[in-house]
N, C-alpha and C positions, 0 to 999 in steps of 0.2 A: 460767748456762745456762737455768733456768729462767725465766731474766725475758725471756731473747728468745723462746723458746720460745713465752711468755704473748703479748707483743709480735705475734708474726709473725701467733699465731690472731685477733687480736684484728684484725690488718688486713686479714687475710685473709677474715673473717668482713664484715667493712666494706666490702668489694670485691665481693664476691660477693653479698651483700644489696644493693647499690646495682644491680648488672646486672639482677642476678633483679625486681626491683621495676621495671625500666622492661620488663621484657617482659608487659605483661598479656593473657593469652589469656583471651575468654570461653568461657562452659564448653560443650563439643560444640565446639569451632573448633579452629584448627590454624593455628599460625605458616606454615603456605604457604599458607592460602586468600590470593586478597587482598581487602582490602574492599571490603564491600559498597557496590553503589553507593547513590546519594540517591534517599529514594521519588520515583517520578514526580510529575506536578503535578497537582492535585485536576482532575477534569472541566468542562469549562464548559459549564454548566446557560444555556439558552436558553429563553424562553415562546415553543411556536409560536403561526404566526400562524391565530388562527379567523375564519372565513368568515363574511361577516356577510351575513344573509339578502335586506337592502336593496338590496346594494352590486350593480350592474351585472357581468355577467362581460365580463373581458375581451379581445376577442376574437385568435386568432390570424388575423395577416397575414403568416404564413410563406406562401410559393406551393410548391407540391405540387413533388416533386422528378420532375424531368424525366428521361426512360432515355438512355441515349447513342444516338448514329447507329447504330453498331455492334449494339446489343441493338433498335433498333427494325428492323433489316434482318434480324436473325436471328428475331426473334417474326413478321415477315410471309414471309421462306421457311418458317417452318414451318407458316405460314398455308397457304401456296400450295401445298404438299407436302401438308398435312390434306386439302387441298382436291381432290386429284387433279391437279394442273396439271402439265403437262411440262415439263422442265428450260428452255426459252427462253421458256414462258409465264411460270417464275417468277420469270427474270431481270426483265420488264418490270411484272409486280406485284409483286416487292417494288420498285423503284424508285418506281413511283408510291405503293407504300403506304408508305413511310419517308420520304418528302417532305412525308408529308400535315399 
């Protein structure tokens, strides 16, 4: 009776140390966190570009942006309304001033 006894702790003990040793928690952590993810990736370091004093600028040939039909009949009624003009004076200035 004794020898199973010995026996059973002995596998008992082998079982239990084998579980316990595959759960390793570090310390302050907790079997539900889940892991952490991977640091992110180092920065990518760029040399900007300096201006060199010789070098020509180069010029913008963007063209100026243009207002629609719609905003240029509204900025000449309200031209024409600043200006005192009566409702069929401003019909015929702004037409001619949105044309222009």
């Amino acid at each position: 009776m004794k020898h199973t006894t010995i026996v059973c702790a002995i596998a008992s003990a082998i079982v239990f140390a084998s579980t316990a040793s595959a759960q390793i928690i570090p310390p302050g952590g907790s079997q539900f966190n889940p892991p952490l993810p991977p640091p992110p990736p180092p920065p990518k370091i760029e040399v900007p570009v300096i201006p060199q004093l010789d070098a020509l600028p180069q010029p913008n040939y963007a063209p100026a942006p243009q207002p629609s039909f719609g905003e240029r009949i509204s900025k000449c009624l309200d031209n024409a309304a600043a200006s005192g003009l009566r409702p069929s004076e401003r019909e015929a200035y702004s037409r001619s001033c949105a044309n222009r």
